[in-house]
N, C-alpha and C positions, 0 to 999 in steps of 0.2 A: 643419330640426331638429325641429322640430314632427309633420312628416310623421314623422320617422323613428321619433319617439315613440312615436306613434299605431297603425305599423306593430308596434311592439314590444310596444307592451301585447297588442296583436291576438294576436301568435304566443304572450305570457304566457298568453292567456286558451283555446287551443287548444291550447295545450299545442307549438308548433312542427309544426301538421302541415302547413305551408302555409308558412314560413320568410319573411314579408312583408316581414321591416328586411333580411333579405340575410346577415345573419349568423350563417347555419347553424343549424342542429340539435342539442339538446343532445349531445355527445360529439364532434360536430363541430369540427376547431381546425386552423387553420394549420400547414403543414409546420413541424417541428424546425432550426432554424438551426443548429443545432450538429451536433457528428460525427455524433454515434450515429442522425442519420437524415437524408447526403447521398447516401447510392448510390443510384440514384433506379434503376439500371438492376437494380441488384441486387433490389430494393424491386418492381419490374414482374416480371420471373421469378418471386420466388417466387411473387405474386401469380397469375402465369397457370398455375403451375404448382396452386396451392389451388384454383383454378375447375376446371382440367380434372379434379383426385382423382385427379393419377395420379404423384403426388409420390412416393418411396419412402419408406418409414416414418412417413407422414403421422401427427401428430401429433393426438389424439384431446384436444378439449377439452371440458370440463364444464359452458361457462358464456360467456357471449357474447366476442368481442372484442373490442368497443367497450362499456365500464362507464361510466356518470354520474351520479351523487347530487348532487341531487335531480334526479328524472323531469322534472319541469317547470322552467326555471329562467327567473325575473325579468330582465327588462331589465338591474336593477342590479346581480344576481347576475353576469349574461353579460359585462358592463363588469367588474365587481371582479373582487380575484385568486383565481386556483385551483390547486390542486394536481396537477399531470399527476403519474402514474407509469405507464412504460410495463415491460413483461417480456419479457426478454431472453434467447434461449437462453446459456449460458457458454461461452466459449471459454478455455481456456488460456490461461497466459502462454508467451510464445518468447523463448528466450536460443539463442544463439550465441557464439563467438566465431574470430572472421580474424585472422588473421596472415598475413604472410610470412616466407620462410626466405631465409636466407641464413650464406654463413660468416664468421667475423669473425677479427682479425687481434689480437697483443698490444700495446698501447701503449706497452709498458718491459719490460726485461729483468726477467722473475721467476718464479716459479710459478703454474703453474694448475692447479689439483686435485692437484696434489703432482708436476706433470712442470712440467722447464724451460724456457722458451722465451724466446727472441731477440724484441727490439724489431720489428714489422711481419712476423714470422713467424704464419701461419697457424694457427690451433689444429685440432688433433688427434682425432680419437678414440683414446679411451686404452683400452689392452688391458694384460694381466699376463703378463709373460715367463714362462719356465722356472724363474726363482727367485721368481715371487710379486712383482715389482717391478713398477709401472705406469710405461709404456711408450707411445711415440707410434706410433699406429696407421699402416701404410705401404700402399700398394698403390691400387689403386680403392676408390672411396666412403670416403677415408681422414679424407677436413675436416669435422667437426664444423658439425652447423648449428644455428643460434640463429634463432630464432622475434624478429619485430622487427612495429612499426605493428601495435602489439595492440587490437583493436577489437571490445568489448563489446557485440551485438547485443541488446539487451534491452526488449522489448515488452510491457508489462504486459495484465493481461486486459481493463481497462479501454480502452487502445489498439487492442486487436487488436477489441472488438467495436465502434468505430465506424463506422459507416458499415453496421454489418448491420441487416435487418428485423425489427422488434419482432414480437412474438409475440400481444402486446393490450396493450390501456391503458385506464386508467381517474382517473377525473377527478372530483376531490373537493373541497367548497370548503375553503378557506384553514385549517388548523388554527388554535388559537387559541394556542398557544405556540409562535409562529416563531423561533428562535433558532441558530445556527451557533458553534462551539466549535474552537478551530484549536492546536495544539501539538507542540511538538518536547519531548526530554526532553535537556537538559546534565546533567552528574554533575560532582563532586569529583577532583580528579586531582594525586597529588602527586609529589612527584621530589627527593630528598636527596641532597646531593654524590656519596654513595657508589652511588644508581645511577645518575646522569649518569658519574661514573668507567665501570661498565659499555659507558653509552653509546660512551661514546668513542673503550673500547678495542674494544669491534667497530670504529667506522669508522677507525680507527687500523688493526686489521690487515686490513678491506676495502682501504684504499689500499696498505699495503705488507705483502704474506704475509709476507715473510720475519720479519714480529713475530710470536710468541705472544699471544696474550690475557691470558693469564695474567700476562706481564710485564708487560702496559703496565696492566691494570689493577692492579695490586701497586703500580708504579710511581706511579700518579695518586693511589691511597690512601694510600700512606705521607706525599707530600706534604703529603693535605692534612690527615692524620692532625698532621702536623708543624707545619703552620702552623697550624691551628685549634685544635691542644689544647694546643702549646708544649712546647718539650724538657724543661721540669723535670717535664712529666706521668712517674709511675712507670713504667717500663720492663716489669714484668710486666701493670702494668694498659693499657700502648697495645699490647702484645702479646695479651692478651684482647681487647681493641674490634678490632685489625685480624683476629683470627683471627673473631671473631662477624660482622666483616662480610662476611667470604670463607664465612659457614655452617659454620663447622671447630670450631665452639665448641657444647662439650655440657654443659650440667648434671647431677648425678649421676644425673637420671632419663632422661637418654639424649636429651631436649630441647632443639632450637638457644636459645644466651640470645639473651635481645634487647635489641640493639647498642642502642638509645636508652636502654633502663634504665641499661646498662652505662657509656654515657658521661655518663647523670643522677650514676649515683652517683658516678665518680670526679671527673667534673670540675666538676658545678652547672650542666654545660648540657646542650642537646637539641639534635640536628638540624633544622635550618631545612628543612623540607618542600615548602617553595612552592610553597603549596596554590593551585590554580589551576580555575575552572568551563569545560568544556572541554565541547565538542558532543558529543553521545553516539550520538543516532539521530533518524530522523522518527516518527510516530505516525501512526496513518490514525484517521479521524474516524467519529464515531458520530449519527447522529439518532435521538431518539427522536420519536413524532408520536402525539396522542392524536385520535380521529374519535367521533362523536357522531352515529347515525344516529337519528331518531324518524321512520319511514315512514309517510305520508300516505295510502296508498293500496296495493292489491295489484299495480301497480305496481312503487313503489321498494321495498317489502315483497322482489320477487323480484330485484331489481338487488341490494338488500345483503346478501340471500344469497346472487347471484354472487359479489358481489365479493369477501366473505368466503371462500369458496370456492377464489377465484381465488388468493388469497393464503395460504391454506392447503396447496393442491396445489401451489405455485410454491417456495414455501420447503420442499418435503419430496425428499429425496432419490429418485433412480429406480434400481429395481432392475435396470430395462434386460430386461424379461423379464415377463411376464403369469400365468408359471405360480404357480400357488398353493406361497408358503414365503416366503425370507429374501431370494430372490434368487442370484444367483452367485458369482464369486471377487470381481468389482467392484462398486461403487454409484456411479452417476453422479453428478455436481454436478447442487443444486438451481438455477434459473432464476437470475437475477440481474435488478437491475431498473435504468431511471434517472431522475431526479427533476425534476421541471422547476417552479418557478413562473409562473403566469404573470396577465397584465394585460393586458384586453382580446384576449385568445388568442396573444401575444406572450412570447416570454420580459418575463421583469417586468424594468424597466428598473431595479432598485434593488437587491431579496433574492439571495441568493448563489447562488452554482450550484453544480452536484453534477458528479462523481463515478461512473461507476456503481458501485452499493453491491449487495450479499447483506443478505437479512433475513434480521437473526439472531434474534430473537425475535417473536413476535406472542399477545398475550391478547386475550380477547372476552372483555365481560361482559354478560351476557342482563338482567340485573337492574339498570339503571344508573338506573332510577325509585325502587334502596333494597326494594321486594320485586319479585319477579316478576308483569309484568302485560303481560298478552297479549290482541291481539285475535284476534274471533273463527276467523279460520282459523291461529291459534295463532302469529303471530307477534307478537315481545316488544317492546311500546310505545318502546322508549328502549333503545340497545344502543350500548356502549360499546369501540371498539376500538383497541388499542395496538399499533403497531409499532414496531419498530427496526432500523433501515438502518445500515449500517457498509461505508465506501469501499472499496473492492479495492485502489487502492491511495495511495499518500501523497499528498501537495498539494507541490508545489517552485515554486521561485521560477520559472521559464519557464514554468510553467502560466499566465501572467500577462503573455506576450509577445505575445496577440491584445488585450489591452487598449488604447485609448488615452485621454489624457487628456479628451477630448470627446467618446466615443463613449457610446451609451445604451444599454450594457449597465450591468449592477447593479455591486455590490462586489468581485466575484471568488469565490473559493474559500472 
């Protein structure tokens, strides 16, 4: 232990040119245990493909691949946690959708799309006679097919890009406001007898055509017109509330009344709403992250305006083209990136895990000393930089099924 101290301070004190404790060189860090960097074989390709230069479209960068603030980093620094982010070309999301076809038969004597059919008789394709009448289709390819075992193929872009080769990465220590914010959005949702009646007479004439809608909901309103508001209510005023709830009711400005006033006034009550908070959607999450660069030397002076750089050109859209203007009919996606904390060059066994996210914002401020002050090759004493990452896509409860109760990963998501 002692040795390995001794070793440490050494590589402190050189700066790592010599790596004596074994534990790499600043920017130096253990493979990614997560998706986004197991293709190991894909990860070699690209690789031999950037040594021989003979990649197609080789990608022209401004600024190293390997970024790390501060140039020289302490024993205790190498030990504490740090902030990896790596940059990642974008891929797309991929949907699809499979099925199978097949024809399907009637379960009970009735209508289907307004032709008749027999119990376990085949359905049709329907065609219009001579008189305009719809008619069951005869001949070859006559049986209607229905689409059955429907399966939603749906891969976020976060999904599609694991396992692909980062672009660069850079490695920052620990911001000083670490914090993670998680939400879904419920809403207000309500439902009065009189559109549950709706409700029902759809699946009233889903199960038997031969009803109208029309009747069965007439039918369920009159009801409860009748039980809830009582036979001695006045006959022109339950004929207004049933005509207002069917939308048949106008006021002299041409306006539907509305059925709750209508039955405030006459009767002294309201409609029970049965207001209920009911799921709405997911949310994808946002970090913000503030950085605080005071460079020590002409060194990390030229590391934080890589990196600065690095994330300026990453977050800017590509016109996909060199020539001088706006660009073409398209703009490509900006880069995307993914977040790692980590402890001892490990994922950090506690802080949450990311996502990969799009920066959607980024400010730099030169004057983070309060005025502007620069050393002599004109870089600015104290520079302050904000970003904001925002997931591609939601957080769900199976993001949550590599977990287990003993393992030394962090909190999750």
């Amino acid at each position: 232990m002692v040795l390995k101290r001794i070793q440490g301070a050494a590589d402190w004190l050189l700066r790592d040119a010599y790596d004596f404790d074994g534990r790499g060189r600043p920017g130096t860090l253990k493979e990614d245990t997560q998706s986004s960097n197991q293709n190991e074989g894909g990860n070699n390709a690209n690789n031999k493909k950037d040594k021989k230069g003979k990649g197609k479209g080789k990608r022209k960068f401004s600024h190293p691949k390997v970024l790390s603030y501060p140039a020289a980093i302490s024993p205790d620094e190498r030990n504490g946690t740090r902030l990896l982010i790596k940059c990642f070309k974008y891929l797309p999301p991929s949907m699809d959708l499979t099925y199978d076809e097949g024809t399907r038969t009637a379960d009970r004597d009735g209508n289907f799309d307004g032709v008749k059919y027999g119990a376990g008789e085949t359905i049709k394709n329907h065609v219009q006679n001579n008189k305009g009448v719809l008619v069951k289709q005869t001949g070859k390819d006559s049986d209607r097919m229905f689409a059955s075992n429907l399966n939603l193929n749906n891969r976020g872009a976060s999904d599609r890009m694991g396992g692909t080769q980062h672009l660069y990465y850079v490695e920052l220590p620990i911001p000083q406001d670490v914090n993670d914010s998680n939400s879904v959005t419920w809403g207000d949702n309500s439902l009065n007898i009189f559109q549950l009646a709706a409700l029902s007479a759809a699946s009233a004439v889903t199960k038997d055509p031969k009803k109208s809608f029309a009747d069965v909901s007439r039918l369920i309103t009159d009801g409860a017109l009748m039980e809830a508001l009582g036979e001695g209510l006045d006959e022109n005023v339950r004929d207004a509330i049933a005509a207002g709830i069917a939308g048949k009711a106008i006021d002299p400005q041409g306006r539907n009344i509305d059925v709750s006033g209508a039955i405030a006034r006459g009767t002294g009550q309201v409609l029970n709403n049965n207001l209920e908070l009911l799921f709405d959607s997911v949310n994808l999450r946002s970090f913000p992250f503030s950085m605080t660069f005071s460079p020590r030397n002409a060194v990390e002076s030229m590391t934080v305006k890589h990196i600065i750089r690095a994330f300026k050109s990453s977050m800017a859209a590509k016109k996909g083209t060199t020539d001088v203007g706006q660009g073409g009919i398209f703009l490509k996606t900006p880069d995307v990136f993914h977040l790692r904390y980590l402890h001892n060059g490990k994922d950090h066994p506690f802080l949450n895990s990311f996502k990969h996210c799009a920066l959607t914002a980024m400010a730099v401020n030169y004057t983070n000393a309060g005025t502007f002050a620069s050393y002599s090759d004109g870089t600015p004493v104290s520079i302050q930089m904000n970003l904001t990452f925002k997931e591609l896509n939601p957080i769900y409860f199976e993001d949550y099924d590599k977990f287990e109760p003993n393992d030394s990963q962090g909190v999750g998501f």
